[in-house]
C-alpha positions as a Markdown table, in Angstrom:
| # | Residue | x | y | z |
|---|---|---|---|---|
| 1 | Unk | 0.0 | 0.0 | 0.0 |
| 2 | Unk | 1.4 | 3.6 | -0.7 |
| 3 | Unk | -0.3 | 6.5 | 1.5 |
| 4 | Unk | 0.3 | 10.2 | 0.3 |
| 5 | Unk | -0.2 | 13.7 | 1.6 |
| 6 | Unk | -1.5 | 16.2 | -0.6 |
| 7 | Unk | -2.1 | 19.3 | 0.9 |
| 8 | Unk | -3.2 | 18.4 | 4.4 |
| 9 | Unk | -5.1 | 15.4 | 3.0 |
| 10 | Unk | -4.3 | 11.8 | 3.6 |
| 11 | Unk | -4.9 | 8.9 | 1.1 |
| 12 | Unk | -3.9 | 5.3 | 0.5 |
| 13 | Unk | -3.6 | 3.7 | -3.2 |
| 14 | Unk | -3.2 | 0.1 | -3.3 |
| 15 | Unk | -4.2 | -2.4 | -6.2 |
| 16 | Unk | -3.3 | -3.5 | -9.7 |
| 17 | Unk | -3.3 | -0.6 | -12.2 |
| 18 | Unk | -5.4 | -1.4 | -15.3 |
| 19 | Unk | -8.9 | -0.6 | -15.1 |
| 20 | Unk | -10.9 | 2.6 | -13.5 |
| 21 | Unk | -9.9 | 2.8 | -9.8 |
| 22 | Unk | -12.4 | 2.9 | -7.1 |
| 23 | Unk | -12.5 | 5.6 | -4.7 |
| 24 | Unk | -13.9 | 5.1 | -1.4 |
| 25 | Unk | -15.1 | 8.8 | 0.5 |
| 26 | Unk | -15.9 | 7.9 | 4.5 |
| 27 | Unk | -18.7 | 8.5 | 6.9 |
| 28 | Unk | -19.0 | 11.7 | 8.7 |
| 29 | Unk | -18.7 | 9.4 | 12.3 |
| 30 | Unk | -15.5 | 7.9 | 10.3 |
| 31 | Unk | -12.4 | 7.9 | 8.5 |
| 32 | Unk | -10.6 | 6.1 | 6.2 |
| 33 | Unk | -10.1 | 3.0 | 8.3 |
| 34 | Unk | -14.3 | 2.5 | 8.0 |
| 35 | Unk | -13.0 | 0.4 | 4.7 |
| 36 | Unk | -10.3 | -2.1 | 6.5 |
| 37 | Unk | -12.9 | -4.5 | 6.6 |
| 38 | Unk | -13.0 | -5.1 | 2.4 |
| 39 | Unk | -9.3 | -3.2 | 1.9 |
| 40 | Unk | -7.2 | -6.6 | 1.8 |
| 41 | Unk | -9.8 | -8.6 | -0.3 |
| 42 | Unk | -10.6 | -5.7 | -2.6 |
| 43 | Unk | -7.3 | -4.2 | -3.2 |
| 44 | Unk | -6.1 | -7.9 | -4.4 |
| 45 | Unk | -8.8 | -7.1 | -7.1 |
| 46 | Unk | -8.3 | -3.7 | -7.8 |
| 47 | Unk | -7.2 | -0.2 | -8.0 |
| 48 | Unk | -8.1 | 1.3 | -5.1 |
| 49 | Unk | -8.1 | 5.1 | -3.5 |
| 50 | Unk | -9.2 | 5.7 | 0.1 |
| 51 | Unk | -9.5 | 9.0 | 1.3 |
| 52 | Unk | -9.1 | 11.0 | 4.6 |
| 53 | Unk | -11.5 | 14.1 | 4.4 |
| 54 | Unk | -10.0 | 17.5 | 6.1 |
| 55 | Unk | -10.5 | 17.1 | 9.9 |
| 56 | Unk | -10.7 | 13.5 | 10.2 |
| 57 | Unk | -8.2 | 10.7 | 10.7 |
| 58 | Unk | -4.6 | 11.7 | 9.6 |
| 59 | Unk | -6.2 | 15.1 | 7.2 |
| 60 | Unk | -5.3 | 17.0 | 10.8 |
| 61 | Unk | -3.7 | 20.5 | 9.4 |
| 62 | Unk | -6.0 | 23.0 | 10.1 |
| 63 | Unk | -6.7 | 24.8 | 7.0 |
| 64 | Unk | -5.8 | 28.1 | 5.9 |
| 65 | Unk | -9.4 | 29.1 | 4.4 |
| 66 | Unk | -12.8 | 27.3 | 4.1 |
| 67 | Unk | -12.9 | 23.3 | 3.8 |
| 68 | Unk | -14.1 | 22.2 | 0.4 |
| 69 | Unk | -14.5 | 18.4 | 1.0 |
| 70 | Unk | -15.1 | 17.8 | -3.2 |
| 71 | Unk | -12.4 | 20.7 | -3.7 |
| 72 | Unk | -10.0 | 18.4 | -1.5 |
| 73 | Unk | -11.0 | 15.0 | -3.1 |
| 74 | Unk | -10.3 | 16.4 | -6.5 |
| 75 | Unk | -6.8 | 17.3 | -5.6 |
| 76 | Unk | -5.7 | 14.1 | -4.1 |
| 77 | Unk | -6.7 | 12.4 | -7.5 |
| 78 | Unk | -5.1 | 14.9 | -9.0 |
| 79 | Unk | -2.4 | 14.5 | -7.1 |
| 80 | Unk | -1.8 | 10.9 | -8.2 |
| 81 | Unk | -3.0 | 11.1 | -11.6 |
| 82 | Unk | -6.2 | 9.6 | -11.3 |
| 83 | Unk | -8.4 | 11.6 | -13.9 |
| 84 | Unk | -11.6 | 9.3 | -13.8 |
| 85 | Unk | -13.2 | 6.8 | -11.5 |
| 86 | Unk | -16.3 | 5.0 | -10.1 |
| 87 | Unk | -16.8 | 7.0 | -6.5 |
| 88 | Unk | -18.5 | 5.1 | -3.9 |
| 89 | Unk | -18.9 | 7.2 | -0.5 |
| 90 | Unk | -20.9 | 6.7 | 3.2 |
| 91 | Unk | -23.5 | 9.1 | 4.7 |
| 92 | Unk | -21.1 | 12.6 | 4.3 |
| 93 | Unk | -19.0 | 10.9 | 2.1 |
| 94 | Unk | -22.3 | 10.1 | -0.3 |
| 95 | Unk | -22.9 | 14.1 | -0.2 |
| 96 | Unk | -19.1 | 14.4 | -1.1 |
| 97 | Unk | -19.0 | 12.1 | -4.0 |
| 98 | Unk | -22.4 | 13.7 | -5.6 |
| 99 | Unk | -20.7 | 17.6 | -5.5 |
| 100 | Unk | -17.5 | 15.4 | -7.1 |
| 101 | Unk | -19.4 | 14.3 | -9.8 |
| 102 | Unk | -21.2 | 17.7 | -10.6 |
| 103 | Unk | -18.1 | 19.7 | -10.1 |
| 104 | Unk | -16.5 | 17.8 | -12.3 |
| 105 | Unk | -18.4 | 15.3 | -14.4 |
| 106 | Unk | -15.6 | 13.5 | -16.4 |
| 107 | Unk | -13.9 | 12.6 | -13.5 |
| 108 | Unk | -16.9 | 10.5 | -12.5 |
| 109 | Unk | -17.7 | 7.0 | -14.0 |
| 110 | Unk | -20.3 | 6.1 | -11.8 |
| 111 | Unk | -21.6 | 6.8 | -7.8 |
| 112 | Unk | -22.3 | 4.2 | -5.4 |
| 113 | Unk | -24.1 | 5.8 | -2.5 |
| 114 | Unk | -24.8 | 4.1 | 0.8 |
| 115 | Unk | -26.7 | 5.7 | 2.8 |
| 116 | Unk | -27.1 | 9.5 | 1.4 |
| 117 | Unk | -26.0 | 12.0 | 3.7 |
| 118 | Unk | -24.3 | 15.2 | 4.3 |
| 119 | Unk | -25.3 | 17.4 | 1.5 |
| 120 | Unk | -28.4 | 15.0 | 0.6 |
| 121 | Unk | -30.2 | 15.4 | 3.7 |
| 122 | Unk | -32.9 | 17.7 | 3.2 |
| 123 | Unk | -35.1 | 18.6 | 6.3 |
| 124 | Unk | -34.4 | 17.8 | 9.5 |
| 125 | Unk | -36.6 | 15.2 | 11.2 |
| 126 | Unk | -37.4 | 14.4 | 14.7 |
| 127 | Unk | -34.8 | 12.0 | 15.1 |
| 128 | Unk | -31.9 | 13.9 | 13.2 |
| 129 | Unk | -33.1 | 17.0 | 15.3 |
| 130 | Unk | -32.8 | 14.7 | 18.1 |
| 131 | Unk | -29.3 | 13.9 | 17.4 |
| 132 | Unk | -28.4 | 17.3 | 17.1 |
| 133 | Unk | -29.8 | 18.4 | 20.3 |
| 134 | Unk | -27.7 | 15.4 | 22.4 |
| 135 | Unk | -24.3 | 16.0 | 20.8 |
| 136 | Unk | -24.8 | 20.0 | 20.7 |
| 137 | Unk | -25.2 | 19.9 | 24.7 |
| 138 | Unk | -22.4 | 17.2 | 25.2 |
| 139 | Unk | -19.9 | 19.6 | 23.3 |
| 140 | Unk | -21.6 | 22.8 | 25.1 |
| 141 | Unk | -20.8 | 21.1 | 28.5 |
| 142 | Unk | -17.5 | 19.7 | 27.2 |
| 143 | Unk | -18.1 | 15.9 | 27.5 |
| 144 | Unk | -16.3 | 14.3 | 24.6 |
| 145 | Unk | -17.8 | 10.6 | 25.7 |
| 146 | Unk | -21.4 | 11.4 | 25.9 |
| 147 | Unk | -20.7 | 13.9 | 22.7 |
| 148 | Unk | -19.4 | 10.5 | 21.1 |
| 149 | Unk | -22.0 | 8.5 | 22.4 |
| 150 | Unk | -24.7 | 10.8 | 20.9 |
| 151 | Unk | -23.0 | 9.9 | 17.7 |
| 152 | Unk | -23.3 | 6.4 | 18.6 |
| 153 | Unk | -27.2 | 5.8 | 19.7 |
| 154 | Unk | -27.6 | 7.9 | 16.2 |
| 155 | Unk | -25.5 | 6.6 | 13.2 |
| 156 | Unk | -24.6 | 3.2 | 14.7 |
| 157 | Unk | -27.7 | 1.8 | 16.0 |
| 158 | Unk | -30.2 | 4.4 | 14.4 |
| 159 | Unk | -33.7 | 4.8 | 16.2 |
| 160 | Unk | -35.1 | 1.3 | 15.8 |
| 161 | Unk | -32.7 | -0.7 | 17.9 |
| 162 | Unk | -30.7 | -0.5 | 20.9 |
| 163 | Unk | -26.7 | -1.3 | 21.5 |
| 164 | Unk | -27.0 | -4.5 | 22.2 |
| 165 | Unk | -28.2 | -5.7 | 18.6 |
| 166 | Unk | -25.2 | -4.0 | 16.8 |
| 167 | Unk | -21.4 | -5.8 | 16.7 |
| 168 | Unk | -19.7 | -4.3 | 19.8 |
| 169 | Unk | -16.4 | -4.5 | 17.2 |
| 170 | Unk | -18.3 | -1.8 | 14.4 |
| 171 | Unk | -19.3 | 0.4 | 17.8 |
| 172 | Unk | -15.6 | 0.4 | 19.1 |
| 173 | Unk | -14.0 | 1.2 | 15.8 |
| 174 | Unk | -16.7 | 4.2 | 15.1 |
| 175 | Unk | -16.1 | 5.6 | 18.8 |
| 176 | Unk | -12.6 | 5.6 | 17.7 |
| 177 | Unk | -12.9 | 6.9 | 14.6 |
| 178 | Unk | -15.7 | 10.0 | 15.9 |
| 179 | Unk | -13.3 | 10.9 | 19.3 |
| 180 | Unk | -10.4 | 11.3 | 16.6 |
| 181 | Unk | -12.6 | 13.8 | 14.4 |
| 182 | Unk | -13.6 | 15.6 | 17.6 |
| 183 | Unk | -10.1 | 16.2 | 19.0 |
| 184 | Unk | -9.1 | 17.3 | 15.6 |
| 185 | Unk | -11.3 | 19.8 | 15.2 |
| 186 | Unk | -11.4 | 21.1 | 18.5 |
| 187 | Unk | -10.5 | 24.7 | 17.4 |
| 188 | Unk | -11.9 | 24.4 | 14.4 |
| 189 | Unk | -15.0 | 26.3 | 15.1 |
| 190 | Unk | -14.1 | 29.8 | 12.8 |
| 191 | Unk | -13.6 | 27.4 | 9.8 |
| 192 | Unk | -16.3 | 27.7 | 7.1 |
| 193 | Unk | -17.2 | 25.0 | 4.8 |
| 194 | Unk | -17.2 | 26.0 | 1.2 |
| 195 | Unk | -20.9 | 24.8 | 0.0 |
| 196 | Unk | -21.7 | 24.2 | -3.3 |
| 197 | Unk | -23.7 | 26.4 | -5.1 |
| 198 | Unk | -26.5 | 25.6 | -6.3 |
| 199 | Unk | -26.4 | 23.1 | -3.9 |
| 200 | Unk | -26.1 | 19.5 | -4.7 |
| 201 | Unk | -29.8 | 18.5 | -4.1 |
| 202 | Unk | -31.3 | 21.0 | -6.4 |
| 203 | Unk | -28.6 | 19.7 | -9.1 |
| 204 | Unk | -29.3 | 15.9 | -8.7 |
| 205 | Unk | -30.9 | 15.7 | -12.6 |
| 206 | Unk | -27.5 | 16.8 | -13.6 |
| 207 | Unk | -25.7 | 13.6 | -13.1 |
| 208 | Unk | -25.1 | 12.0 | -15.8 |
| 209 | Unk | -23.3 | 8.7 | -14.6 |
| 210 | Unk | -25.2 | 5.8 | -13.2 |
| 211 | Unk | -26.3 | 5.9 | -9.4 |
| 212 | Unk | -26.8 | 3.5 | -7.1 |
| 213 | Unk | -28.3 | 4.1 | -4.0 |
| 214 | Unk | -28.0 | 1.5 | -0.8 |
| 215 | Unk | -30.1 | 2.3 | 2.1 |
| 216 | Unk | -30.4 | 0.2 | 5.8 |
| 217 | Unk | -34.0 | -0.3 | 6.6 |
| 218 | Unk | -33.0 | 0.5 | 10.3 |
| 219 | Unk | -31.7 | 4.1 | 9.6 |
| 220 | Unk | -33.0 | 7.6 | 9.9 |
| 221 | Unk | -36.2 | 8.7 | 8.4 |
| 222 | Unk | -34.0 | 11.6 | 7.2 |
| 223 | Unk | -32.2 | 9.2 | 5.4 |
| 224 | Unk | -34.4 | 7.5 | 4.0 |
| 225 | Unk | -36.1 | 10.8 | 2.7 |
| 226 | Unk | -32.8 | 11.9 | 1.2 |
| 227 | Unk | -32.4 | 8.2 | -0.7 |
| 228 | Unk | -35.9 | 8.4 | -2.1 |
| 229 | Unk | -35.4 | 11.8 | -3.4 |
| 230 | Unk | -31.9 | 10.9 | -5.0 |
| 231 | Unk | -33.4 | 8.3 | -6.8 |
| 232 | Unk | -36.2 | 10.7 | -8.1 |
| 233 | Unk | -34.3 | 13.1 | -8.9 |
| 234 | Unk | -32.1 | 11.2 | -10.8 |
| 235 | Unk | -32.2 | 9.8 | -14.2 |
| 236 | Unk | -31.9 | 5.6 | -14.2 |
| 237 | Unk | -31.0 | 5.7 | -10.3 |
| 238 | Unk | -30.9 | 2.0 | -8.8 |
| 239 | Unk | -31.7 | 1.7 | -5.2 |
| 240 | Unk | -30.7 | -1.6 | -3.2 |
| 241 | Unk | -32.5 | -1.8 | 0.6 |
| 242 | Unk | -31.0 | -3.9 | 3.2 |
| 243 | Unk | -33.7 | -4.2 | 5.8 |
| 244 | Unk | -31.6 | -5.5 | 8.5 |
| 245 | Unk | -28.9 | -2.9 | 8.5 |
| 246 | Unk | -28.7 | 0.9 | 9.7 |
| 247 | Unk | -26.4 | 3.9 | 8.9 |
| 248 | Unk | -23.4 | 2.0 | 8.1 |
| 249 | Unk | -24.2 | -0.8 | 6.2 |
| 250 | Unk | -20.5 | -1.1 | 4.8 |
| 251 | Unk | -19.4 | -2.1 | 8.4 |
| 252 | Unk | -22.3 | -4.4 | 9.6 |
| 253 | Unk | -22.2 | -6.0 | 6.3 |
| 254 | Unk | -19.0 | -5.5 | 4.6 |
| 255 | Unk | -18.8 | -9.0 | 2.5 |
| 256 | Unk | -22.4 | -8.6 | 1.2 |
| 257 | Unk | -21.0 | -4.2 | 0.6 |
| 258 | Unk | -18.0 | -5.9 | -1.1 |
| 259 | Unk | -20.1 | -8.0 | -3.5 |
| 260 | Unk | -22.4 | -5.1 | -3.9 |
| 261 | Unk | -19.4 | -3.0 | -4.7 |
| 262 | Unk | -17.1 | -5.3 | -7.2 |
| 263 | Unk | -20.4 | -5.8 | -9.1 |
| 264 | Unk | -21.4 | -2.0 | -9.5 |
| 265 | Unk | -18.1 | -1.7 | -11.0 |
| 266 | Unk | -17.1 | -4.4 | -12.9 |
| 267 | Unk | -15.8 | -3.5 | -15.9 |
C-alpha cells in the first residue's frame, strides 16, 4: 500500500493498475479505516483510493481558508494522476461524491451511494433533530464521551434498535474513529465550509453517470427521505434496501458491501 499527503489530505492507493480505480469517501462518524474490513480482499482485485476528508483521521492541518470536501478530493486524485473513477462514498462521504461528480463530471464513471448523507439530507426530522440536540449539549458542557455517544445511539444503531443488537467491534471502531474527528477539530470552530452552489440537491438531474443508491432499513427517516429523493431526482438511479442494517451498512455487512461493490463496478 502507498499513502500520500497532498495538501493536508491523507490517502492510501493500493491495487493493480489497469482498469478505473475505485475511490472510497468515509462516513461523517468515520475515516478512512471505516474500509479495513473489504481493503485486503478488494485491493487484491483492484485499484483502489481511500480518502481522509480535512478534519478527520490523519487530514489533521487545520486549513488556511474554508474546507471544500469535493475541492479536497479532486486534488488528491489529482495529485496521483487519477483523472476518472467510479466513487463510492458513506453518509457525508455520499454528499461528497455527488458535489465530485457535478463539479466535475468526467472525473466521475459512476456513484455508489450508501446511505445519502451530508449534502443529501434535506429537512431535518425528529430524530436527526434529536441527534443534534444530544451532541450540541455534550460539546456545550464539554463531555467528549457522551458527545461520542450521541454519535453512537444515532448513526450506529439508528432509532429502531438498541446497543446490544449491533457488533460491539463496528461500535468500538466508530467511537474511535468519531473521538479522533472531535479532537481534531477542537479549534476548528471559525472554519467555514465551502458549499456548493446551487447546492447538490437541487442539481441531482444533472448527473449524468449511473447511481446506485443502498439504504439500511434500520436508519434515519432523514435518510431515508434523502435516498428516495436521489433516486427521483435522478435519471436511471438504482436503489438496493437492506432491511436489516442501519447507517453504516458497509461495516455491519462488509462482504455482502464488497459484493455489492465489485459488481457496481465491474468493468
Amino acid at each position: 500500500m502507498t499513502s500520500y499527503t497532498s495538501d493536508g489530505i491523507a490517502f492510501d492507493r493500493e491495487g493493480p493498475r489497469g482498469e478505473l480505480p475505485v475511490v472510497l469517501i468515509h462516513a461523517g462518524v468515520a475515516d478512512r479505516r471505516m474500509w479495513d474490513p473489504i481493503w485486503p480482499a478488494f485491493t487484491r482485485e483492484r485499484d483502489v483510493v481511500r480518502v481522509d476528508l480535512r478534519g478527520f483521521g490523519d487530514s489533521a492541518a487545520r486549513p488556511a481558508g474554508p474546507v471544500s470536501p469535493a475541492g479536497d478530493v479532486l486534488g488528491a486524485l489529482a495529485e496521483i494522476g487519477v483523472g476518472r473513477c467510479h466513487l463510492a462514498g458513506a453518509s457525508l462521504g455520499a454528499g461528497v461524491a455527488v458535489e465530485v461528480a457535478l463539479t466535475r463530471p468526467s472525473a466521475v464513471a459512476s456513484l455508489l451511494l450508501a446511505a445519502p448523507g451530508g449534502s443529501l439530507l434535506g429537512g431535518v426530522t425528529p430524530d436527526l433533530q434529536a441527534f443534534f440536540n444530544a451532541e450540541r449539549t455534550a460539546l456545550g458542557r464539554g463531555d467528549l464521551d457522551a458527545a461520542v455517544e450521541a454519535n453512537l445511539s444515532c448513526w450506529v444503531e439508528g432509532p429502531r434498535r438498541s446497543a446490544g443488537r449491533v457488533d460491539p467491534a463496528v461500535r468500538e471502531l466508530v467511537a474511535r474513529m468519531q473521538r479522533r474527528a472531535f479532537e481534531v477539530t477542537a479549534d476548528w470552530d471559525d472554519v467555514e465550509e465551502k458549499e456548493l452552489e446551487p447546492p447538490a440537491l437541487d442539481r441531482l438531474g444533472g448527473i449524468a453517470v449511473p447511481v446506485l443508491v443502498l439504504v439500511g432499513g434500520l436508519d434515519l427517516d432523514a435518510v431515508h427521505a434523502a435516498a428516495a429523493r436521489v433516486v427521483a431526482g435522478t435519471a436511471g438511479a438504482q436503489r438496493v434496501d437492506w432491511p436489516d442494517a442501519g447507517h453504516l451498512p458497509t461495516l455491519e455487512r462488509p462482504a455482502d458491501f464488497l459484493d455489492l461493490l465489485r459488481e457496481w463496478t465491474a468493468e
